[in-house]
C-alpha positions in Angstrom: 102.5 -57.4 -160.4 101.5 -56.6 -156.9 96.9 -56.8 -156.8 95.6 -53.4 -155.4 92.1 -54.2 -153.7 89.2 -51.6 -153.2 88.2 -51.2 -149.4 84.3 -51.0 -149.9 85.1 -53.6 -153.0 86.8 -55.6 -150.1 83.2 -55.3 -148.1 81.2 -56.3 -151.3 82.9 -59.5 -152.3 82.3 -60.8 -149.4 78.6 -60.3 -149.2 79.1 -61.8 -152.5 80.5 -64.4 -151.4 78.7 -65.4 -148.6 75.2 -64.9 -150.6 76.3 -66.4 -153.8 77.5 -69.9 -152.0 75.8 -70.2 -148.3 72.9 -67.8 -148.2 69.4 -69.5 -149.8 68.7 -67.5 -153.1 65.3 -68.4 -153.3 62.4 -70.0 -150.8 59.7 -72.3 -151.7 56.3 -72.6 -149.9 53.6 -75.0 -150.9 51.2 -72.5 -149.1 51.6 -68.6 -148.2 51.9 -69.2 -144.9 53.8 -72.3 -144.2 57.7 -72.2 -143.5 59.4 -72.2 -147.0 62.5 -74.4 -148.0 65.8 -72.7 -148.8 67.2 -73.5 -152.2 70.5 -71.8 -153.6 70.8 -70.5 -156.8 71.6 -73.9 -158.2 68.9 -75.4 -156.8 66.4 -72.6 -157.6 67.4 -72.1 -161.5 67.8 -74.5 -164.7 71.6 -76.0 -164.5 72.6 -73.6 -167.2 71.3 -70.7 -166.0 71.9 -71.2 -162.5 76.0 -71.7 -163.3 75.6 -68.3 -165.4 74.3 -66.5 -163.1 77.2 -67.7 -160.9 79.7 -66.7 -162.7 78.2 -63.2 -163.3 78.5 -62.5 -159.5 81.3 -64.1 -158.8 83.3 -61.6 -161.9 81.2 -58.8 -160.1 82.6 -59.7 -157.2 86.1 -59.9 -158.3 85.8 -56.6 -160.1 84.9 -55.1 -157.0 87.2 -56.4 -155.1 89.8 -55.3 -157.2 90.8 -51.2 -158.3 89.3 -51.6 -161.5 88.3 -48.8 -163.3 85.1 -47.1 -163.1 83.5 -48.2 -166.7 84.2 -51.5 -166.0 82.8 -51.3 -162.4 79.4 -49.8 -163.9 78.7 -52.6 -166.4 79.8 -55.4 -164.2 77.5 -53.8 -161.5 74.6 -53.3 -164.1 74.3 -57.0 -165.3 74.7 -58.3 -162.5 71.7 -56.1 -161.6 69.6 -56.8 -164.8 71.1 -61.0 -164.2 69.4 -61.2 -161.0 66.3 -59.0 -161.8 65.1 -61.5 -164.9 66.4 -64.7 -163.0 64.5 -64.2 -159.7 61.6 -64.3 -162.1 62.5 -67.5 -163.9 63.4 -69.1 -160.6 60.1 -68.4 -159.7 58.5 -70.1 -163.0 61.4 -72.7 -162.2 60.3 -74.3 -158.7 56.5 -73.7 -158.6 55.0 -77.0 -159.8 52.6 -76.9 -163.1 49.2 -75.8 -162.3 49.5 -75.2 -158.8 48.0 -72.1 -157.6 49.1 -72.2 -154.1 52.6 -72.6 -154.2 54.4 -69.6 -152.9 58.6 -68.9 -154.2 59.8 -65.9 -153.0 62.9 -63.7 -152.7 65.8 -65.5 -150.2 68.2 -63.1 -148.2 71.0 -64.8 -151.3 69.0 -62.7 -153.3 68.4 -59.2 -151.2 71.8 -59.4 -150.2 73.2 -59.2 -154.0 71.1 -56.9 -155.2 72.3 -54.8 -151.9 76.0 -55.2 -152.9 75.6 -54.9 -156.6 73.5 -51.8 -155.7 76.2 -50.3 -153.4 78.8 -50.4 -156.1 76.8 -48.9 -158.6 75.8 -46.1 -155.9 79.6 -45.8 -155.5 80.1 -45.8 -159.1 77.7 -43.1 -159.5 79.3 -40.9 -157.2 82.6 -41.2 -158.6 81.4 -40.2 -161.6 79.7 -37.0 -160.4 76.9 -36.7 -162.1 74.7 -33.6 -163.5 71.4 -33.4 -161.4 69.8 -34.5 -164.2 72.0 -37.4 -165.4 71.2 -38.9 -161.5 67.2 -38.2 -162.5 68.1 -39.9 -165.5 69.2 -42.7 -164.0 66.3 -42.9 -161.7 63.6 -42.7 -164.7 65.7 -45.5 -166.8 65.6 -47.8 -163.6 62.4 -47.4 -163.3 61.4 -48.1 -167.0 63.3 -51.3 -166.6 61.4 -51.9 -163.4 58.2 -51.3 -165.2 58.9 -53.3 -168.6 59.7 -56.4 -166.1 56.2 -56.1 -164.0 54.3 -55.8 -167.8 56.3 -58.5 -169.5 55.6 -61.2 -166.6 58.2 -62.5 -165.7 57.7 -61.8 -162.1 53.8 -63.2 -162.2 54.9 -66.3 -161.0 56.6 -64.4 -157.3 54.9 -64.5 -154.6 54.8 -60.8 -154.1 53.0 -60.6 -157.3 50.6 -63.5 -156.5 49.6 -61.2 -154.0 49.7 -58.3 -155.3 47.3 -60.1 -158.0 44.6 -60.6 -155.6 44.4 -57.5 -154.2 45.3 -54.6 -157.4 42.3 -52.6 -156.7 42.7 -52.1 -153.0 46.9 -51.8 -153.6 46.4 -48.6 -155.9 43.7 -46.9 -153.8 45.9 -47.6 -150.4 48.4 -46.1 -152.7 46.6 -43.1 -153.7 46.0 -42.6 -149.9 50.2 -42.9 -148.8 50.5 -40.4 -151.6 47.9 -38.1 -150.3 49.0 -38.1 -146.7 52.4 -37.6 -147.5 52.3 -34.9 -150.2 49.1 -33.0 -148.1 51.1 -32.7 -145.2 53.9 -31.6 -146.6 51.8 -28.8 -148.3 50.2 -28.0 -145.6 53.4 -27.4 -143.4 54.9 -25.5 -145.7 52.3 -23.3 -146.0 52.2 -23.1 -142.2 56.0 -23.5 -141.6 57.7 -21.1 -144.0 55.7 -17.9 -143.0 56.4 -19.3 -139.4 59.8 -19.3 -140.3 60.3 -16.3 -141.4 58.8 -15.0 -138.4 61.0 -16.4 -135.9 63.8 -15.3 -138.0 62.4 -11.6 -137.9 61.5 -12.2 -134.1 64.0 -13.0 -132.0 62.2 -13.8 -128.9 59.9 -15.9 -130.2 62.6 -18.5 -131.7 63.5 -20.4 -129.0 59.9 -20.9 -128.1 58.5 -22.1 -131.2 61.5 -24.3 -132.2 61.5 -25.9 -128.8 57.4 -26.5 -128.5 57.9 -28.4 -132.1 61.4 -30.2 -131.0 59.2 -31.7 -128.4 56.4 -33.0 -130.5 59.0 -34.9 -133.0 60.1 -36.5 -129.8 56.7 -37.9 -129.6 57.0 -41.4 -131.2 54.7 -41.8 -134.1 52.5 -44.5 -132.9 52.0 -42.3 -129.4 51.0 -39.1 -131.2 48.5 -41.0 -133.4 46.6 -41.9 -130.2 46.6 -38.8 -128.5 45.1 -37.5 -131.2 42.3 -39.4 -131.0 40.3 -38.1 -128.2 40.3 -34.6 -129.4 39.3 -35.1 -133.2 36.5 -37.3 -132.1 35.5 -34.4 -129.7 35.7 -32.2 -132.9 33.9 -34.4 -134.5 30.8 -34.7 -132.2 30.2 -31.3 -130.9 31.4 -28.9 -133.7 28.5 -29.0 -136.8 29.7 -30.0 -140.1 33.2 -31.5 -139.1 32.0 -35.3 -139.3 30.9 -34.8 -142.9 34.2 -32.7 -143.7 35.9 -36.6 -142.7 37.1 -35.4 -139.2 36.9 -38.0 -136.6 38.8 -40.1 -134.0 39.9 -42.4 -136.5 41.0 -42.7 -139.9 42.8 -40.2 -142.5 42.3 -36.7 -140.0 44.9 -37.8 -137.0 47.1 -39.1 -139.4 46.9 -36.2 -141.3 47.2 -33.7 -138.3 50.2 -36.3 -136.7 52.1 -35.9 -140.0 51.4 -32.3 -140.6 52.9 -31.7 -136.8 56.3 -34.0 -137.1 56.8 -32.0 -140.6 56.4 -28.3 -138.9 60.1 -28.5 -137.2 62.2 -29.2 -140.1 60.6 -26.6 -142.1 60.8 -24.0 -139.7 63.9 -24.6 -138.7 65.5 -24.4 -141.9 63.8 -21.4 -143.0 65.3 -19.9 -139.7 68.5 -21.3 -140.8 68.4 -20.0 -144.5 67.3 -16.9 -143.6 70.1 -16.5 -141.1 72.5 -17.1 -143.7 72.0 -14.6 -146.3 75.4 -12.5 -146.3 74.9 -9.3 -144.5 76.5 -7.5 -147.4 73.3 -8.3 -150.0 70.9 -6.8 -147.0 73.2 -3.6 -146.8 73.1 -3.3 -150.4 69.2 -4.0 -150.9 68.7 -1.4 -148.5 70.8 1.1 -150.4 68.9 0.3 -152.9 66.2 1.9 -150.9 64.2 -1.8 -151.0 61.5 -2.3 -148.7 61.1 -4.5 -145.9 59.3 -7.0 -147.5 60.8 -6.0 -150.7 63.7 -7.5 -149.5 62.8 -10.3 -148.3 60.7 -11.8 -151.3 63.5 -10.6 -154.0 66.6 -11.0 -151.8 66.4 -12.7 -148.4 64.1 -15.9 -149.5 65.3 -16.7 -152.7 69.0 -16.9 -151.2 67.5 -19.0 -148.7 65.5 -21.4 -151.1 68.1 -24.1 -151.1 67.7 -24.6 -147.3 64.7 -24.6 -147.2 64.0 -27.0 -149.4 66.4 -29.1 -148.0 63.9 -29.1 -144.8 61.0 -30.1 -147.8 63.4 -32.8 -148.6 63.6 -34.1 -144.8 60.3 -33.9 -144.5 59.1 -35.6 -147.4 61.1 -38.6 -147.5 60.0 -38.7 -143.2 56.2 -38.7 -144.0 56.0 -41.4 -146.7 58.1 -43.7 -143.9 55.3 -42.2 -141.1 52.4 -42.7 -143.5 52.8 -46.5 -142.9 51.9 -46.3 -139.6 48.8 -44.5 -140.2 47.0 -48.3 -141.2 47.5 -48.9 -137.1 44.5 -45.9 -136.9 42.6 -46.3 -140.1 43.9 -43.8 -142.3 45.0 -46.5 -145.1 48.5 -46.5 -147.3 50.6 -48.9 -148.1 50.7 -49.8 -143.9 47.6 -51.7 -144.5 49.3 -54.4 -146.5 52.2 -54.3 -143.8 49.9 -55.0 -140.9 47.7 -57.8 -142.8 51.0 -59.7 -143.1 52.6 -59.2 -139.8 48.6 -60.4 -138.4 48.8 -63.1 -140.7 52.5 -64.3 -140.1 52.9 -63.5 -144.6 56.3 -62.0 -144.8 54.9 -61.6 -149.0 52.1 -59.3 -147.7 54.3 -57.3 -145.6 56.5 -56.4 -148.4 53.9 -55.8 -150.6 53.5 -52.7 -148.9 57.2 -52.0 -147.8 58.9 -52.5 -151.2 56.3 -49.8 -152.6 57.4 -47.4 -149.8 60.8 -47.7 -149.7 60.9 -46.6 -153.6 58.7 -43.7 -153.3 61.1 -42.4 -150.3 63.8 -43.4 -152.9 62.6 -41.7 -155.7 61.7 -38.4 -153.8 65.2 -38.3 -151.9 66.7 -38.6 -155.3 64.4 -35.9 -157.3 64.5 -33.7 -154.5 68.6 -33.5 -154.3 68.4 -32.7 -157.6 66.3 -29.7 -157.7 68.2 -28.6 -154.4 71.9 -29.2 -156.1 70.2 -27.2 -159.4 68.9 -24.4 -157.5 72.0 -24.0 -155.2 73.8 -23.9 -158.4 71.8 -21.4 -160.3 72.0 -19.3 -157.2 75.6 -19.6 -157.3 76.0 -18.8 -160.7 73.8 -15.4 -161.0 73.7 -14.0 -157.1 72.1 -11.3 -158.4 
């Protein structure tokens, strides 16, 4: 019997291979900062559990490789998921000596690199299967739970993520609450500003080109640049124009953020309102106006709610960008996750810095994944009653 292999299973087995056996699964630091030792996932486990969780990555790896079917692929995918979620933690518990507080064991590119290919072929999996919008929310909410039930149970306390995480709860939820303000604000804000902008470039011809270009240039603006030109002018604001300081304007801090967010976020709203708008079918115009509709008749009952699917797709873009951007606000003040990000880059503790990228990276995760959803189910309403 001849083997058939998988091309992407063919890419998978051998970052399987190569993090299973040569890359360090684990590293061990007697300090946060010092350089940590390597140790591979027999070094960094019990004997027993170590050769287990061997052999569940290397059959993951061989059902990968192979064209299995896609059942089999989703459970071998799964546990070797779940596998390397509990295990990290025990390998954590494993090499950090009794009673030492300062010891550090975090996370080895062994380990990132197997959940990335494990994670991959359940992605691929999961597209195979086509999914319901709400099976892939699903999904999302039962990871999640899993996610959650391992932080509460503890088996992660002993990680040095979560070491640091420990000393600093207060101040990691309320740079949290800020990321989620600045994000979600200036979204709100620019659609409130973008879509009736939108709509009137779509109405206005002439005016199109101007607009879109003005904001094509300002997302050229790198983030950090715009930040500091921002500056100058908000502190003016804030010193000459009577009650603006005590609204929380000034040079620094949440308001250029805010305003620097709010401004990258305009173009892709606008520009896909102009875009849906564009491609409502002639024929449901022609017959809204036989049906002697208004102007603005037809574009609340007709024009915008054919158009809703692009434009959200431009809410989509723009949320997942600002939660990346709102990182970079800690460089001015305006808090967020960047803050923890910055403190470790400053003080050479890789731990600190992912503190506030892991955090970051799921949020944009999370929305990406919601957000398709509602678009795929409104497209598909839309689709079924185009009335």
């Amino acid at each position: 019997m001849t083997l058939r292999f998988d091309k992407l299973g063919v890419v998978i087995a051998v970052i399987v291979t190569y993090a299973a056996f040569v890359a360090p699964f684990a590293t061990f630091r007697a300090n946060r900062i010092v350089p940590g030792q390597a140790r591979s996932i027999l070094e960094a486990l019990p004997p027993t559990l170590g050769a287990l969780l061997l052999a569940i990555v290397i059959a993951g790896g061989i059902v990968a490789l192979l064209r299995t079917s896609l059942i089999l692929r989703l459970v071998a995918s799964m546990i070797a998921l779940v596998a390397l979620a509990i295990l990290i933690g025990t390998a954590g518990g494993f090499l950090t000596p009794a009673g030492n507080t300062f010891a550090r064991v975090a996370p080895a590119s062994g380990f990132w690199l197997l959940i990335f290919a494990f994670t991959l072929l359940l992605a691929d999996v999961l597209t195979r299967l086509n999914l319901s919008p709400w099976a892939r929310v699903g999904v999302l909410i039962v990871a999640a739970l899993a996610i959650g039930a391992l932080l509460v149970s503890g088996n992660w306390n002993s990680l040095s993520i979560l070491k640091e995480y420990a000393s600093r709860a207060d101040s990691f939820w309320a740079e949290g609450s800020k990321h989620v303000t600045l994000a979600l604000g200036s979204l709100a804000a620019a659609v409130v500003a973008g879509v009736p902008l939108g709509i009137l470039c779509h109405r206005v011809e002439p005016l199109r080109a101007g607009v879109l270009n003005v904001l094509n240039i300002i997302q050229t603006i790198p983030s950090i640049a715009l930040f500091g030109l921002l500056i100058a002018p908000l502190g003016w604001v804030a010193a000459h124009v009577p009650g603006a300081a005590a609204a929380g304007i000034r040079g620094i801090g949440t308001a250029p953020a805010f305003v620097a967010l709010f401004l990258y976020s305009l173009l892709p709203v606008v520009a896909n309102t102009v875009v849906g708008l564009a491609g409502v079918p002639r024929a449901a115009n022609d017959a809204a106006r036989g049906m002697g509709m208004t102007d603005r008749q037809r574009l609340f009952d007709v024009e915008f709610p054919l158009a809703f699917p692009v434009i959200l797709t431009g809410i989509r873009i723009v949320l997942v960008q600002n939660i990346g951007l709102a990182t970079i606000a800690a460089l001015i003040g305006g808090g967020g996750f960047g803050v923890f990000v910055f403190q470790g880059i400053g003080q050479t503790a890789m731990d600190l810095v992912l503190l506030g990228a892991v955090p970051t990276v799921a949020l944009a995760f999370a929305a990406a994944i919601i957000l398709d959803a509602i678009i795929e189910m409104t497209s598909t309403a839309r689709r079924a009653d185009p009335a």
